[in-house]
N, C-alpha and C positions, 0 to 999 in steps of 0.2 A: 800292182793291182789291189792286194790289201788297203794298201795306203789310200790309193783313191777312194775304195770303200769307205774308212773310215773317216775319210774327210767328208767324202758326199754326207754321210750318216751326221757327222756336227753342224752343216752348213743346214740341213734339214729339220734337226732340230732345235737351232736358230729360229730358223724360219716359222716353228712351232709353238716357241716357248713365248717369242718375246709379245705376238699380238693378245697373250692371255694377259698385259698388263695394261693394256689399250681397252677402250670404249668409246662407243660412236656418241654416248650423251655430252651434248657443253657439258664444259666443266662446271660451270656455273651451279648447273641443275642438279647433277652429280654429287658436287658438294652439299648441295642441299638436302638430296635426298638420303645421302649411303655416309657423311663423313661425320660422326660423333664428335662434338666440340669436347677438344684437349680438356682437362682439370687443372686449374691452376693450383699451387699448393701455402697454402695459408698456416701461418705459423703463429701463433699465439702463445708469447713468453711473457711469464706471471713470476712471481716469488711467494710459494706455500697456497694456502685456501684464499682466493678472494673475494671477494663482497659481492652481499646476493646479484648487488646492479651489475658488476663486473661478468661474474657468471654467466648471467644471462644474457649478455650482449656476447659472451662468448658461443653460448648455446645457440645462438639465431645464428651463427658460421655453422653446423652442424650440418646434417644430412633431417633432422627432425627439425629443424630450426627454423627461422626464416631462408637462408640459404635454399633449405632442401623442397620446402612447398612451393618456392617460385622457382624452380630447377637452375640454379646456379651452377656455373659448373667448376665447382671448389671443392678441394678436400681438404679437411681444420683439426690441424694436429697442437695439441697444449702441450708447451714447455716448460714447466716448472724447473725452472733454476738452483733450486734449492735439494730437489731429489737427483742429481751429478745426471743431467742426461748425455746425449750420445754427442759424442765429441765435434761429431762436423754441425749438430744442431749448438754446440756451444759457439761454434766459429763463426756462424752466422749469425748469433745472438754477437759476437764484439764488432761484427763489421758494422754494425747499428752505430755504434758510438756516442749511443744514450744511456740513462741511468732508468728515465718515464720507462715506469711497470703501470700494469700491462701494455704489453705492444705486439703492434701486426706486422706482420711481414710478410709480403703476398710475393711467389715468385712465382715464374713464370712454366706455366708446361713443361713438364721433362723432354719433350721432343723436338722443342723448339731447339733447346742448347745456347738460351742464351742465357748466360754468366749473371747479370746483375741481378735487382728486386723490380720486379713489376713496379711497386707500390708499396708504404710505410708508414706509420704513423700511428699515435699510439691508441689503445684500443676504447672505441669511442660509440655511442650509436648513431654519431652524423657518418664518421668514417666508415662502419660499415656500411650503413646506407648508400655511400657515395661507392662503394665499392659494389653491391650488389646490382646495383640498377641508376639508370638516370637517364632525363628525357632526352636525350642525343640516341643511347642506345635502342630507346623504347621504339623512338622513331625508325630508327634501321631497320628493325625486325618487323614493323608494318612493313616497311617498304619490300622487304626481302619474302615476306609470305605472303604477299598480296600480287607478287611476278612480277619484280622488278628485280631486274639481269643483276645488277653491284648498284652501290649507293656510294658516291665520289664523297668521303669524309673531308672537308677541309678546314684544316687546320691551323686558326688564324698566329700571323703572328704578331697582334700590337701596331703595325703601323699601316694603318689606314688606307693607304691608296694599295700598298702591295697587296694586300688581302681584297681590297673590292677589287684589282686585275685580276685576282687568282680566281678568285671566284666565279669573275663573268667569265673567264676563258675554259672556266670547266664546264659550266652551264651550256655554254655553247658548244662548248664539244661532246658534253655528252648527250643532248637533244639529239645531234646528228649521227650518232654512233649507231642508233638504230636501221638510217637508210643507206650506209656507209658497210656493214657488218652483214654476213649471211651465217644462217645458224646452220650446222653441218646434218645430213641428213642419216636419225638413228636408224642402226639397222636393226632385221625383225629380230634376230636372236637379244638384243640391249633394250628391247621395251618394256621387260618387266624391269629395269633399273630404272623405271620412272612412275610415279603414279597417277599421272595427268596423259592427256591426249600430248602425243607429240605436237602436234598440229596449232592445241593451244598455249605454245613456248611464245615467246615473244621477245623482242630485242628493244627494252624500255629500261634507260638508267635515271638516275635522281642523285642530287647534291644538295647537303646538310652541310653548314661550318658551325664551327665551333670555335669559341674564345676559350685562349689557355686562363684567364681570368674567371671563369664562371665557378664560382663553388659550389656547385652541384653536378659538376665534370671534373672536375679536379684530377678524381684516381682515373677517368676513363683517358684523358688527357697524359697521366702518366704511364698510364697502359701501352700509349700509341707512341710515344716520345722512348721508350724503352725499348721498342720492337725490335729497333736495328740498332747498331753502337755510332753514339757521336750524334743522336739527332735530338738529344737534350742542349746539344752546347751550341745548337744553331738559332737563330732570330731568322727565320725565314718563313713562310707561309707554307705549308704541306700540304698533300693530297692523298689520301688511303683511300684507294677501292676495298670496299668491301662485301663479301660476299659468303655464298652457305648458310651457316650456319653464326655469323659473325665473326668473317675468317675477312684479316688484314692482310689483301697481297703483296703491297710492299710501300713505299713513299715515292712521292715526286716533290722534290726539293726545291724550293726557288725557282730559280731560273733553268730547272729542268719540269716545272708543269707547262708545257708543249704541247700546241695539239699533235704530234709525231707520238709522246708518250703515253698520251691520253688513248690515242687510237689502237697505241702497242697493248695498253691496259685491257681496251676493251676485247682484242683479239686474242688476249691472253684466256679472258674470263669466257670467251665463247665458243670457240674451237674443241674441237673432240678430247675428250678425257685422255688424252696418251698415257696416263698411269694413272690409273685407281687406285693406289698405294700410296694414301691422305701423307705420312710424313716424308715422301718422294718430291712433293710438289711445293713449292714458294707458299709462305705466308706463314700469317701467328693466330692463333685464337683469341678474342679477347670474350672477357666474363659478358655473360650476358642470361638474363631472368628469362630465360622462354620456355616452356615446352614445346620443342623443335618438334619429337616424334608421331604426339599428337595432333599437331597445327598444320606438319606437309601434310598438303591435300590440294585438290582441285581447287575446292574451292573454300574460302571459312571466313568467317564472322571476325575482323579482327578486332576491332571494339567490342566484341563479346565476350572472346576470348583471351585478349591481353587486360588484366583490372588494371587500373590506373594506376601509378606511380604512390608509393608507399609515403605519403610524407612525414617529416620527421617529428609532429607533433603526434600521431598516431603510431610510429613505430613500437616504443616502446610497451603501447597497449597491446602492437602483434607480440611482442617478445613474452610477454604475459601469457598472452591466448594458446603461447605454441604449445604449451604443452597437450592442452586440453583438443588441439585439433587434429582429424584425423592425418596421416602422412602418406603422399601421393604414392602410387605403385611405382611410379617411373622415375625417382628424385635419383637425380646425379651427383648430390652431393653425400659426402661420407660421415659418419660419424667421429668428431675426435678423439685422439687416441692419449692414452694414459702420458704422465711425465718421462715413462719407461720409456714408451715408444708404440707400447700394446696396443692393438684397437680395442674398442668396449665395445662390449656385444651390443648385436644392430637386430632388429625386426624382419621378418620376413618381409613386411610392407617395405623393405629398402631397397627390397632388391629392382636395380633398373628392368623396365617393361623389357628392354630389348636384352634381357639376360635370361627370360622365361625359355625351355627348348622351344615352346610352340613359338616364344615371337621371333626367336632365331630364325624357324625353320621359314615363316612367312615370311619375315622382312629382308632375310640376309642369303636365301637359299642358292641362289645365282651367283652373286659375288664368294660365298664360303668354296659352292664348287668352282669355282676359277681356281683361286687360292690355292685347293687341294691339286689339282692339272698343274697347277707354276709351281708347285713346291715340288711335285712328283718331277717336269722336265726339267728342272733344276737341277735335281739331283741325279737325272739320267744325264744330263749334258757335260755334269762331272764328271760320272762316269766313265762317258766313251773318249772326252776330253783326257783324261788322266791315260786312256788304252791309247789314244795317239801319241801322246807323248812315248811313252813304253815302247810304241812300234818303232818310233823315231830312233829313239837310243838302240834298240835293237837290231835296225837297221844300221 
C-alpha cells in the first residue's frame, strides 16, 4: 500500500512538473518576445599599448562603443599578450596561427557549445563593421518586427542553377506555409507571454539569399557556415530559418531543402512553446544591431526605428563621436576587460533595461514564477523519487 502511495505521489507529480516547461504561444512569438539574444564573445589580442586608431576601433567592440548603442549582442575582452594572460586565452591566441596584431576573434555563445570561432580576422574597422551589422541582417529584423513568422535565409552556393532551384522551391514553399499551417490556440493563463492581440499572430514567411561572395556579409556568412560542423567544407546552396530574435534553427543542405523540410521548418517554428527554456531548444544566435526589448510591440515604425546601415566611410567619425554620446539604458554589450582578465568599471547607464527590479518584475513576472514552481517540483520529485527508491530497498 505504501508503495502504491508513493508511486501515485511521483506519477502525480510528473503530471505537475513537466507542463510548467510548456506554453501554448508559437514558438516563434515566444522567442521573440521572452528569449534574450546569447552574447557572442569577442576577443581582441594586441601586444603592449596600441595606436590611438587601433584603440579605438577596439572601443566601438565595447558596451560604450559602437557595439553597445546599436545593442550588439557582444562582449569584448582585450588580450594583451605581453602582460602573460590566462592560459586558455593563450590557447586560443595559437590556434590563430597568425603573427597580424591586433586580431579578433569572435566565438560563439557559451551555450551553443560549439568548439570552433564564429569569425576572425585581424582588427579592422571594415571587419568590425562587417561584424556588427550588414544589409542581409538589417533586412531579417524588419522582417521579424514587422510579424513575419521566420525569414528562410538562403545561402547561395556559387553555382547558378542550384541556387536559383533553391531558391524558387523555398519561395514557393514558404508562400504556402501560411494556408498549409494552423497557429495553436493560446490559453488565458499564457497571454500575458505576449504583447500583441493573439488574434493579430499571423502565419506570413519571407526569403532573402545571400552570396558567400558579398563583402559586406562575409562575417554574417561565417556566422551561418559555423553554426553546425562540416558546413564550411560543403559547396551546396543552404537554407536557415530564422527567427526571435535572430535565432538560426538549423540548415537544409542541398538536396535536403524539400518541401517535406521546409514544411517540418515551418511546423517547427509554429507550434506551441513545449519548453520555454531558450537553451533546451534547437538553434544559434547570430550578432545582430537591434533593439529587440524596445521594438516588440504591436505595432512600430521600422524605418523610424532601425537608422540605416553604418557605412564605412562614416564609421570612423561614429568611432570618434562615441565617446561624447550618450549610452543607451538597455546596451547588451559589455565593457572590455583588462589584459588580466578584470572588467573596468561600467556606468550605471550599462546596465541592460531588462536588469532594472521594476523591468524584471513587468516583463519577466510569469515566466520568473514558472521557473520558481519547476525548480520547487523538481526538487520535490527528488525527493519522493529518492523515498521510493529507499522503500524499494527496504522492501
Amino acid at each position: 500500500m505504501k508503495k502504491a502511495i508513493v508511486t501515485i505521489s511521483v506519477l502525480a507529480l510528473i503530471g505537475v512538473a513537466v507542463p510548467l516547461w510548456a506554453c501554448s504561444v508559437p514558438v516563434f512569438r515566444y522567442a521573440l518576445e521572452r528569449w534574450q539574444a546569447d552574447p557572442y564573445e569577442v576577443l581582441v589580442f594586441h601586444r603592449g599599448p596600441m595606436t590611438a586608431d587601433q584603440q579605438a576601433v577596439a572601443d566601438s567592440l565595447s558596451g560604450d562603443g559602437q557595439a553597445g548603442k546599436i545593442h550588439a549582442n557582444l562582449r569584448t575582452t582585450l588580450v594583451d599578450l605581453d602582460a602573460d594572460p590566462d592560459p586558455q586565452l593563450l590557447e586560443i591566441w595559437k590556434s590563430q596561427e597568425t603573427e597580424a596584431l591586433p586580431w579578433m576573434t569572435v566565438r560563439y555563445p557559451l551555450a551553443t557549445r560549439i568548439p570552433v570561432d564564429a569569425v576572425s580576422g585581424p582588427l579592422t574597422k571594415q571587419n568590425v563593421q562587417s561584424l556588427l551589422d550588414s544589409p542581409a541582417r538589417r533586412e531579417i529584423a524588419r522582417s521579424l518586427l514587422s510579424g513575419k513568422t521566420a525569414v528562410f535565409v538562403v545561402l547561395e552556393s556559387g553555382e547558378r542553377e542550384k541556387d536559383a532551384a533553391a531558391t524558387k522551391l523555398v519561395e514557393e514553399q514558404s508562400q504556402s506555409l501560411g494556408s498549409k499551417l494552423k497557429l495553436p490556440e493560446i490559453a488565458d493563463e499564457d497571454l500575458d507571454e505576449v504583447s500583441v492581440d493573439p488574434t493579430a499572430l499571423k502565419l506570413d514567411f519571407s526569403t532573402i539569399h545571400v552570396s558567400r561572395n558579398d563583402p559586406a556579409e562575409r562575417m554574417f556568412v561565417e556566422m551561418l557556415l559555423g553554426s553546425e560542423e562540416d558546413l564550411r567544407d560543403l559547396d551546396e546552396p543552404m537554407v536557415f530559418p530564422v527567427f526571435g530574435r535572430g535565432r538560426a534553427l538549423y540548415a537544409l543542405i542541398g538536396g535536403g531543402i524539400t518541401p517535406d523540410n521546409i514544411h517540418q521548418a515551418g511546423v517547427d517554428l509554429t507550434g506551441p512553446c513545449t519548453c520555454t527554456v531558450k537553451d533546451q531548444n534547437p538553434g544559434v544566435d547570430l550578432v545582430m544591431a537591434v533593439d529587440w526589448d524596445n521594438l516588440v510591440e504591436a505595432e512600430v515604425e521600422i524605418d523610424k526605428e532601425l537608422p540605416p546601415l553604418t557605412g564605412l566611410g562614416s564609421f570612423a567619425a561614429n568611432i570618434a563621436e562615441s565617446s561624447d554620446a550618450p549610452t543607451p539604458k538597455d546596451t547588451t554589450g559589455n565593457e572590455p576587460t583588462s589584459a588580466s582578465g578584470e572588467p573596468q568599471p561600467s556606468s550605471p547607464a550599462d546596465t541592460p533595461k531588462g536588469d532594472s527590479p521594476t523591468a524584471a518584475t513587468e516583463s519577466a513576472a510569469s515566466p520568473l514564477m514558472r521557473n520558481v514552481l519547476l525548480i520547487g517540483g523538481m526538487a520535490l520529485f527528488a525527493v519522493i523519487a529518492g523515498s521510493l527508491l529507499l522503500f524499494r530497498k527496504q522492501a
